[in-house]
C-alpha positions in Angstrom: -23.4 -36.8 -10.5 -23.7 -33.1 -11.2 -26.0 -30.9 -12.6 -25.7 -29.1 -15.6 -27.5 -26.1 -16.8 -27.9 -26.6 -20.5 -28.5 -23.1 -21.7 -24.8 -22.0 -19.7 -22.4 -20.9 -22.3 -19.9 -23.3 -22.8 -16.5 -22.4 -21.1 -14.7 -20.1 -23.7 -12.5 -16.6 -24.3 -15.5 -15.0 -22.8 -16.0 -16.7 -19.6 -11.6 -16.5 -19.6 -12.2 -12.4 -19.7 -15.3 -11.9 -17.7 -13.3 -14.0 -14.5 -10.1 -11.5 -15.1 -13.0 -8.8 -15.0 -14.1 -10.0 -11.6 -10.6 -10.6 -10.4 -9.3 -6.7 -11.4 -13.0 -5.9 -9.7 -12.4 -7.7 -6.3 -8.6 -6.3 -6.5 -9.9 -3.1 -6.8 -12.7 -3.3 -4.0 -10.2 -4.8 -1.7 -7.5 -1.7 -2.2 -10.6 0.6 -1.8 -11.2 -1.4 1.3 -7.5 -0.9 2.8 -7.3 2.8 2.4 -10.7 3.3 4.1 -9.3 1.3 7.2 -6.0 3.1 6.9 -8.0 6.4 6.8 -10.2 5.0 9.8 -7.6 4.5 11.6 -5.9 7.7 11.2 -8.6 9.2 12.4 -9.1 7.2 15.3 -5.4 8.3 16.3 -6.0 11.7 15.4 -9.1 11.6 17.9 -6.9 9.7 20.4 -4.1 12.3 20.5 -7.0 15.6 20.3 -8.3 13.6 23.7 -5.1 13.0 25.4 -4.3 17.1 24.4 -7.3 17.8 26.2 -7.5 15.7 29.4 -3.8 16.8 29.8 -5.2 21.0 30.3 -7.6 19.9 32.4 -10.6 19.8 30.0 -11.3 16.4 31.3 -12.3 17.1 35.0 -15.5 17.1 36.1 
């Protein structure tokens, strides 16, 4: 048997939009998400090849 709360609005047109709300939300975060790892990782590269550059004229030795 489950609980109920009995002051929860009964499932309607505004529950239906609030959940498309929260869907377009976590769409939204999760593209906001991708570009930051895309941009991450472009700058990971980017540091990558600046290091390579460097160690190959010598900037590396000790």
């Amino acid at each position: 048997m489950t609980q109920q709360n009995p002051s929860a609005p009964a499932c309607g047109d505004g529950q239906a939009a609030r959940l498309a709300e929260l869907h377009a939300q976590c769409r939204a975060d999760y593209q906001q998400a991708a570009a930051n790892r895309a941009t991450a990782a472009g700058a990971a590269r980017d540091q990558l090849a600046l290091g390579r550059a460097h160690a190959a004229e010598g900037g590396g030795r000790r």
